[in-house]
C-alpha atoms as an extended CHARMM CRD file, in Angstrom:
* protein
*
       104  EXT
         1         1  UNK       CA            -44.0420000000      -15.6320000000      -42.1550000000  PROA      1               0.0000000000
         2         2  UNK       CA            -41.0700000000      -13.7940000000      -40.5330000000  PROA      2               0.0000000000
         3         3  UNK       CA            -40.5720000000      -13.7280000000      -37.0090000000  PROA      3               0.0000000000
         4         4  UNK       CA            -41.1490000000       -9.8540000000      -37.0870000000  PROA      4               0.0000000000
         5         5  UNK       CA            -44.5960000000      -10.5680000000      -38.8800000000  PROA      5               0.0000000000
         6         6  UNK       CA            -45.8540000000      -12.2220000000      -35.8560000000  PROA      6               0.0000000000
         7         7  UNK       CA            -47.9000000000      -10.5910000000      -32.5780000000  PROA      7               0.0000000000
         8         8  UNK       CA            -45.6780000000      -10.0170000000      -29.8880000000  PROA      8               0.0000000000
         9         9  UNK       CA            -47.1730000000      -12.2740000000      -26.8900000000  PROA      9               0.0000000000
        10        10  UNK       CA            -47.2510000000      -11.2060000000      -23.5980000000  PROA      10              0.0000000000
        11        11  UNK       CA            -44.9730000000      -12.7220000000      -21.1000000000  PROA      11              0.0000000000
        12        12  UNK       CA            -45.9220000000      -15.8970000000      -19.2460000000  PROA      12              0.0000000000
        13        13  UNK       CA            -45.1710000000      -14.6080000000      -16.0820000000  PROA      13              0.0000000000
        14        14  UNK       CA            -44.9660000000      -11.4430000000      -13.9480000000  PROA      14              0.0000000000
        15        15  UNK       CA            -41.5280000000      -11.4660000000      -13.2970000000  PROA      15              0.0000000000
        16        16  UNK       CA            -41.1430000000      -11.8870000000      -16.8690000000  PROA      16              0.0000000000
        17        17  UNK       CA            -43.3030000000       -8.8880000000      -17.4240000000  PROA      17              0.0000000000
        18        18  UNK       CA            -41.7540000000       -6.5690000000      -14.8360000000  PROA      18              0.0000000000
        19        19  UNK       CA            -38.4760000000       -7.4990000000      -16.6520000000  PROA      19              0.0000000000
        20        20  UNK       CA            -39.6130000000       -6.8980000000      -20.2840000000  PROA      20              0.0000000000
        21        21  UNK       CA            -41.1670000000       -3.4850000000      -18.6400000000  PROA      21              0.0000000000
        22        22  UNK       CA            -37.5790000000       -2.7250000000      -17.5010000000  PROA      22              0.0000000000
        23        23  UNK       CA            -35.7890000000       -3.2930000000      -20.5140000000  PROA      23              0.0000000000
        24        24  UNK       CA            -38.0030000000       -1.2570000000      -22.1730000000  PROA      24              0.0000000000
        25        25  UNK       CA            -37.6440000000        2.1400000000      -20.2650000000  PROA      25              0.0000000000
        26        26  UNK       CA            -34.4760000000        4.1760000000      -21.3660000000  PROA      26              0.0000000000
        27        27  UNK       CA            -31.7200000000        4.4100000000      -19.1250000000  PROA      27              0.0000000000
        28        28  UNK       CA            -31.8970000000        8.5410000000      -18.9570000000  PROA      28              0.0000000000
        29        29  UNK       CA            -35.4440000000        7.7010000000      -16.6490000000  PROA      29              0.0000000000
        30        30  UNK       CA            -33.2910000000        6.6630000000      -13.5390000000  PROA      30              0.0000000000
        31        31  UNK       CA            -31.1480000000        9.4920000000      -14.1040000000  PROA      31              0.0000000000
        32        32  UNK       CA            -34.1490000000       11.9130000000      -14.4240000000  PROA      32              0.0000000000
        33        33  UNK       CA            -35.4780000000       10.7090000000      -11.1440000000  PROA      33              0.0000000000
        34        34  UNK       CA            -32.6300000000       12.3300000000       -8.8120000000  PROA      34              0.0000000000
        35        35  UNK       CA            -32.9640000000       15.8740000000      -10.3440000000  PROA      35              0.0000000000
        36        36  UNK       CA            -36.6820000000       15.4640000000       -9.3910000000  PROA      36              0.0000000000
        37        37  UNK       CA            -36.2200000000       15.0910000000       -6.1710000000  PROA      37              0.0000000000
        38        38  UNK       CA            -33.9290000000       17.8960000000       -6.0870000000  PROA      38              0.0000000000
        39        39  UNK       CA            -36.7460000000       20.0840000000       -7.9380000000  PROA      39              0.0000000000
        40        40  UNK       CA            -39.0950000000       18.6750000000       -5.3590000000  PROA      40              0.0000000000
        41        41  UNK       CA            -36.6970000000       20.1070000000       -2.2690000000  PROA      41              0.0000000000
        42        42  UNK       CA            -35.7280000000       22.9920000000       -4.0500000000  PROA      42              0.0000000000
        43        43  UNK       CA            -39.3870000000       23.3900000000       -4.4170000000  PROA      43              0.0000000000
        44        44  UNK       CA            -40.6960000000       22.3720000000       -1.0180000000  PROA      44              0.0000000000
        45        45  UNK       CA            -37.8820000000       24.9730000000        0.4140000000  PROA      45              0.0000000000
        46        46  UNK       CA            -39.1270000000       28.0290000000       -1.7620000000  PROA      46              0.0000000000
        47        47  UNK       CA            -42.9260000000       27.7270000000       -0.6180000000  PROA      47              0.0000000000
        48        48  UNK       CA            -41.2590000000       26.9180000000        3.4640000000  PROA      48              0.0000000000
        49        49  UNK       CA            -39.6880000000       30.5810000000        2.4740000000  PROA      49              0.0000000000
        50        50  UNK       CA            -42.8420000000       32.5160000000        0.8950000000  PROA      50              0.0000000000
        51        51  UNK       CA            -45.3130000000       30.9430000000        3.8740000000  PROA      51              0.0000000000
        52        52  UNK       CA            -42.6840000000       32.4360000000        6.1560000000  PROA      52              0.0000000000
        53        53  UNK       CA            -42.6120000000       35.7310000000        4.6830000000  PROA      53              0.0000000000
        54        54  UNK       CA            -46.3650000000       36.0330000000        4.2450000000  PROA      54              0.0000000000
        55        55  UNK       CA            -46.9480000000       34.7250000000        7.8630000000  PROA      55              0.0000000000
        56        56  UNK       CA            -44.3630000000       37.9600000000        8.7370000000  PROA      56              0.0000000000
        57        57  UNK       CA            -46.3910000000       40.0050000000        6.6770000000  PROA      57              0.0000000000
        58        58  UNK       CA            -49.7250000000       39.0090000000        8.6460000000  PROA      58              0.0000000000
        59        59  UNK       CA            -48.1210000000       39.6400000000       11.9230000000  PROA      59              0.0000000000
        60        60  UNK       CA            -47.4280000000       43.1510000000       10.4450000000  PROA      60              0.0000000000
        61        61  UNK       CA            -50.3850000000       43.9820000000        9.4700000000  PROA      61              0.0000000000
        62        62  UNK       CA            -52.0570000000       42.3990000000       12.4610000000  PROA      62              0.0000000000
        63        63  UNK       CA            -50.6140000000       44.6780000000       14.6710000000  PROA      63              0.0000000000
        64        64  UNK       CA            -50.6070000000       47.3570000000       12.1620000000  PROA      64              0.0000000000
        65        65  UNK       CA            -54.4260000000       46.9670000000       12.4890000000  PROA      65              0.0000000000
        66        66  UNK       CA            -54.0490000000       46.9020000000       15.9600000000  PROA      66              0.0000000000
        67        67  UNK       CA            -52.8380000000       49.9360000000       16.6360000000  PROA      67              0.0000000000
        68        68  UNK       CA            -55.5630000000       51.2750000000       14.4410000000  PROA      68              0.0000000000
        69        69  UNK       CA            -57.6830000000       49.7820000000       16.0730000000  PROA      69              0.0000000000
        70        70  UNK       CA            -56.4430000000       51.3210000000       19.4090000000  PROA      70              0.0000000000
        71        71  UNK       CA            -56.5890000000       54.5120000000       18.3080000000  PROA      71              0.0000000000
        72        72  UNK       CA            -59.6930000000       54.7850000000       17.1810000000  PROA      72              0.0000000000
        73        73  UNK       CA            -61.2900000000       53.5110000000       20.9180000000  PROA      73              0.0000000000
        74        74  UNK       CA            -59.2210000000       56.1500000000       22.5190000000  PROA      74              0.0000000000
        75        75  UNK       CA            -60.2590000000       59.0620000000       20.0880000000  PROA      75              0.0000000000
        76        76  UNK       CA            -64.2730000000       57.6410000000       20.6950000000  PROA      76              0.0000000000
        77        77  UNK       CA            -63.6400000000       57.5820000000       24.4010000000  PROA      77              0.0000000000
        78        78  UNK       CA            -62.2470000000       61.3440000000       24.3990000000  PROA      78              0.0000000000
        79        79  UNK       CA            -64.8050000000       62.4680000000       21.5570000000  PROA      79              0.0000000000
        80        80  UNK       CA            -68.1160000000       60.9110000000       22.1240000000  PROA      80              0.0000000000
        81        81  UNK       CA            -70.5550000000       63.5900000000       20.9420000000  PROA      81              0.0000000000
        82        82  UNK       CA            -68.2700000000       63.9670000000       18.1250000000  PROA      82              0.0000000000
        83        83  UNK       CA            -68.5530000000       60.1670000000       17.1100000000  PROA      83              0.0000000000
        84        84  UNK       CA            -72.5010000000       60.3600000000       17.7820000000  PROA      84              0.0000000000
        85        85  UNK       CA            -72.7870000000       63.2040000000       15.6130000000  PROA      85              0.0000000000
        86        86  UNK       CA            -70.7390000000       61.4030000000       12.6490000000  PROA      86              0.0000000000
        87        87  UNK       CA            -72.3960000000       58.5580000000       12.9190000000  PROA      87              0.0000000000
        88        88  UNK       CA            -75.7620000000       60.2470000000       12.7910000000  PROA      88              0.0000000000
        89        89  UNK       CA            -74.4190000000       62.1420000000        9.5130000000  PROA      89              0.0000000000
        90        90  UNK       CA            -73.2370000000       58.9380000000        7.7900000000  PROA      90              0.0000000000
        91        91  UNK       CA            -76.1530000000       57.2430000000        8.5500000000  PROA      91              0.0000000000
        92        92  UNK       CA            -78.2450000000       59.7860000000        7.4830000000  PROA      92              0.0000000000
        93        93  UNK       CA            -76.3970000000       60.1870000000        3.9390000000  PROA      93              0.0000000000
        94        94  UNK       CA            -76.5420000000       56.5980000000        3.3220000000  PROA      94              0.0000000000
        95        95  UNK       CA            -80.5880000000       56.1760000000        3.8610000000  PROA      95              0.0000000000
        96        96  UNK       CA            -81.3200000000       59.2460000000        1.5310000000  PROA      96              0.0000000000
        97        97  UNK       CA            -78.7320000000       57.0200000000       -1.1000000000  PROA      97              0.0000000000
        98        98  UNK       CA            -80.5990000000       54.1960000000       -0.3170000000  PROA      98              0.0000000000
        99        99  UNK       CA            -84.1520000000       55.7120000000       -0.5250000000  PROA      99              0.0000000000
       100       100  UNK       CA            -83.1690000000       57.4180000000       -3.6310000000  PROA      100             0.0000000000
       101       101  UNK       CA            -81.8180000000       54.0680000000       -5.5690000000  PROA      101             0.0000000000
       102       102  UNK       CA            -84.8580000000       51.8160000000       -4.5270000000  PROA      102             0.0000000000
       103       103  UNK       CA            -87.8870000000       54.0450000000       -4.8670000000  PROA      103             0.0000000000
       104       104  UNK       CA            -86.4970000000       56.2410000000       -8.3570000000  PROA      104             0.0000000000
């Protein structure tokens, strides 16, 4: 029986092990590990970049909204019978939808 016949057995000790574990990964694995980290920071730097520009494009539209916002109090405050009488019209479309949908 040739040497390469027989079962490999494991290593009698840890440090053994570890070092058997060590010879056995290719040298190009150490090398991979700093590009890596470089696609982790590149990475990491790219989503710090697109969390900034969507947290400018929230403040936009917050204040976008707003301003909306602000001018639709001011146009109720100088149109109230106006605003009464739309809302009475919406709400009045909507429950002859409604009423037509559920009892049809």
């Amino acid at each position: 029986m040739d040497n390469d016949d027989k079962p490999s057995r494991p290593a009698s000790s840890p440090k053994a092990a570890s070092s058997q574990r060590a010879d056995a990964v290719p040298n190009g694995l150490n090398q991979e590990r700093i590009p890596v980290t470089e696609r982790t920071q590149d990475t990491r730097e790219r989503l710090e970049d697109q969390y900034h520009q969507i947290e400018q494009q929230v403040d936009q539209t917050r204040a976008q909204l707003q301003e909306f916002n602000d001018k639709a109090v001011t146009f109720i405050r100088e149109n109230p019978g106006w605003c009464v009488i739309g809302a009475v019209a919406v709400g009045y479309v909507v429950g002859r939808m409604a009423s037509r949908r559920w009892l049809a």
